[in-house]
N, C-alpha and C positions, 0 to 999 in steps of 0.2 A: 844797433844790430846785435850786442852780443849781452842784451838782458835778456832773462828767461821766457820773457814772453815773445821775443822779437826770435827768437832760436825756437821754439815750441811753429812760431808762421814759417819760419826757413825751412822746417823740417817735412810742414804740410805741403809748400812750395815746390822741396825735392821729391815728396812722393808721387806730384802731379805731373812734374816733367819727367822723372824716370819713365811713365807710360809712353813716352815717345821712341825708348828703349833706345839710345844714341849707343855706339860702339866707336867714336870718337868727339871729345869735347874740346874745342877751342876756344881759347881766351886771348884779349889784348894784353898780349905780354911779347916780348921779341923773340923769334926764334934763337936768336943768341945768347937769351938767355935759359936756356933750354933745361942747362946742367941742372945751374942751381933751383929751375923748377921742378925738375925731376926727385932732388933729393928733399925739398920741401915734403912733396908730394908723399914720398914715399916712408918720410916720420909721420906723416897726420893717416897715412893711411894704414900705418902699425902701429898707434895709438901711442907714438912715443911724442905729438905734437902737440897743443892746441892751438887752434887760432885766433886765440886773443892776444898770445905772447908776441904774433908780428904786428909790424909797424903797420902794414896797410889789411890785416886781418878782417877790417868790418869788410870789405869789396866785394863784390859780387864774384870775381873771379877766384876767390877764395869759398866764400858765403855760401855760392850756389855749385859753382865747378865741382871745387874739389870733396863736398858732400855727396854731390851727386857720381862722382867717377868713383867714389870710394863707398858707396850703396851698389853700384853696379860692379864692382870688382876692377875696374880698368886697370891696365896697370900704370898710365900713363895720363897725363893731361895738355895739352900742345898748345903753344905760345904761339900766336900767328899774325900778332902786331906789325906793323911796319914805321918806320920813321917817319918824320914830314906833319903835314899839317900846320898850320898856327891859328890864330885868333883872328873870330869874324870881325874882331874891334880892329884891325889896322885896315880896314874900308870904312874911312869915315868919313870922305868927302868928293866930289864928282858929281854929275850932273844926276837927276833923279835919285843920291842918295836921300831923300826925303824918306821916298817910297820905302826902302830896305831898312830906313833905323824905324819908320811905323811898323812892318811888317814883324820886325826883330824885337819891335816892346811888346806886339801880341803874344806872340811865342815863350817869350819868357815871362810873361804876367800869367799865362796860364800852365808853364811847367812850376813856377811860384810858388801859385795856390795847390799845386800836388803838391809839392815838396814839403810845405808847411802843414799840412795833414799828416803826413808821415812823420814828422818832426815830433806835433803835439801828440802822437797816438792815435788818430782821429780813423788812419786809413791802414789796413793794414800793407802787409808786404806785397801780399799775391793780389790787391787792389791797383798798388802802385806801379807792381810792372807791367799789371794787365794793362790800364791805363797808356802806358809808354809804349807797348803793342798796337795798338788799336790803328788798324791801317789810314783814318784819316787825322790820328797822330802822328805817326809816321810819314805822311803825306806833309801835312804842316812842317815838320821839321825838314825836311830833303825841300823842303820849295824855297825857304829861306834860305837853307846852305847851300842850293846848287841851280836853282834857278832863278831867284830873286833877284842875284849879284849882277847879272849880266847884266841889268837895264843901266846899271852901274856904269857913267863910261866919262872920261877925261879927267880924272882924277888921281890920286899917288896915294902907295899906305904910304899911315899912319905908325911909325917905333916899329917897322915888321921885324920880324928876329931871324936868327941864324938858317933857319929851314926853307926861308922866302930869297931866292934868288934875283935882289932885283936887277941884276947887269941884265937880264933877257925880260923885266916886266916893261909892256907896254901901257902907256898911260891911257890912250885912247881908250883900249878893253880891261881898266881896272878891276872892272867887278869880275868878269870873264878870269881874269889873272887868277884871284881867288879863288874861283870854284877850281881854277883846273889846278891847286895846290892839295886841294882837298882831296879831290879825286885820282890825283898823283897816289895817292896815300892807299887812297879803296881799291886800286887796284893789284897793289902789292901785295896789300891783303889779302885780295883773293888770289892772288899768286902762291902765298904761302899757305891758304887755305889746300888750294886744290893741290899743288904738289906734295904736300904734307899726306893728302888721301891718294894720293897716289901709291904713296912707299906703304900704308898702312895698307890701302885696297879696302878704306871703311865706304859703309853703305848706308849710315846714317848717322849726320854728323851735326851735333847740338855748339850754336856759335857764342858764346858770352862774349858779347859787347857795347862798347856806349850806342845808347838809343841815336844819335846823330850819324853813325856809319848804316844801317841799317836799311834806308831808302837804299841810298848808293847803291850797298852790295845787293841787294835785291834785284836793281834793275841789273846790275852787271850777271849775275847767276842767271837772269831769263835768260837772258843769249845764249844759254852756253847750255846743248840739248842734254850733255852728260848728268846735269843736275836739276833736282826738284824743290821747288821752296814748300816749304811745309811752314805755314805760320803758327807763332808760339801762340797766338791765342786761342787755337785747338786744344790746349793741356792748359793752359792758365785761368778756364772758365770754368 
């Protein structure tokens, strides 16, 4: 991400999405962590930073956010992560798990072969996230993380970790368990989303985050008449 030619695609990237003209940009980072994004924020965007010197500098939420809030003059960039979540790997056994780990080797055999084009150079930036946009992308991935799981039933995770409460996980709806840890998560988010546009009163707000919350928060946002989804593949073509 941060040799000259990969910065030369970032930069075409940011001119593409600016035409969406956002006047708030969110990223997966904690609203708790607010401060110290603020003051990141506010060295890279008076030229006293650069983004190579942090530790997580290649990320998107760097890469693309704060290029693009800092071409539009924002003065701000909002952190609207939420806690929670764990790993699809602690469903790893139960009745029709068959089904879910076939369905989970397609999905990552074909984000795989993205990945490894972007690695060797092959693909470039605005290919790759066009690629992770593409609504029966997006479709594929929200079917594995939110629908697939439920066929999922009489089973226990597998090492869950601190975020998985299993004193209330039933075994019967294992796979059910999981999705609803996932979705625990996307809601918050859009929790912090939309209160966050509240106190601002923004009217178009650009979300940076992992391609796997993306379904989620999409279907959560139809519901909700106050907002409009605008897909990113309108500016990434």
């Amino acid at each position: 991400m941060l040799s000259p030619q990969r910065q030369k695609e970032i930069a075409a990237l940011v001119e593409r999405v600016r035409k969406f003209q956002p006047d708030m940009i969110a990223i997966e980072r904690l609203p708790e962590e607010q401060a110290e994004l603020d003051s990141i924020y506010n060295l890279f965007a008076s030229n006293q930073l650069q983004l190579s010197t942090l530790p997580d500098g290649r990320s998107e939420s760097y890469q693309l956010a704060f290029n693009l809030a800092k071409n539009l003059k924002l003065k701000k960039v909002y952190g609207v992560n939420a806690p929670g979540g764990t790993s699809q790997s602690i469903l790893s056994n139960g009745e029709n798990i068959d089904m879910y780990k076939e369905e989970g080797m397609q999905v990552r055999n074909m984000a795989r072969a993205q990945l490894a084009k972007i690695q060797d150079g092959s693909l470039s930036i605005r290919d790759y996230i066009l690629f992770l946009n593409q609504p029966e992308i997006i479709q594929k991935t929200h079917h594995l993380r939110y629908i697939m799981p439920s066929r999922v039933t009489n089973g226990k995770f597998t090492n869950p970790d601190a975020m998985v409460d299993t004193a209330f996980v039933n075994p019967k709806y294992i796979g059910a368990e999981l999705t609803s840890v996932f979705k625990n998560r996307d809601y918050k988010i859009y929790s912090n989303i939309v209160t966050t546009q509240l106190k601002q009163q923004s009217k178009r707000i650009l979300v940076v985050i992992g391609q796997a919350h993306i379904g989620s928060l999409q279907s959560i946002f139809r519901d909700d008449p106050a907002f409009k989804i605008i897909e990113a593949t309108q500016y990434l073509r």
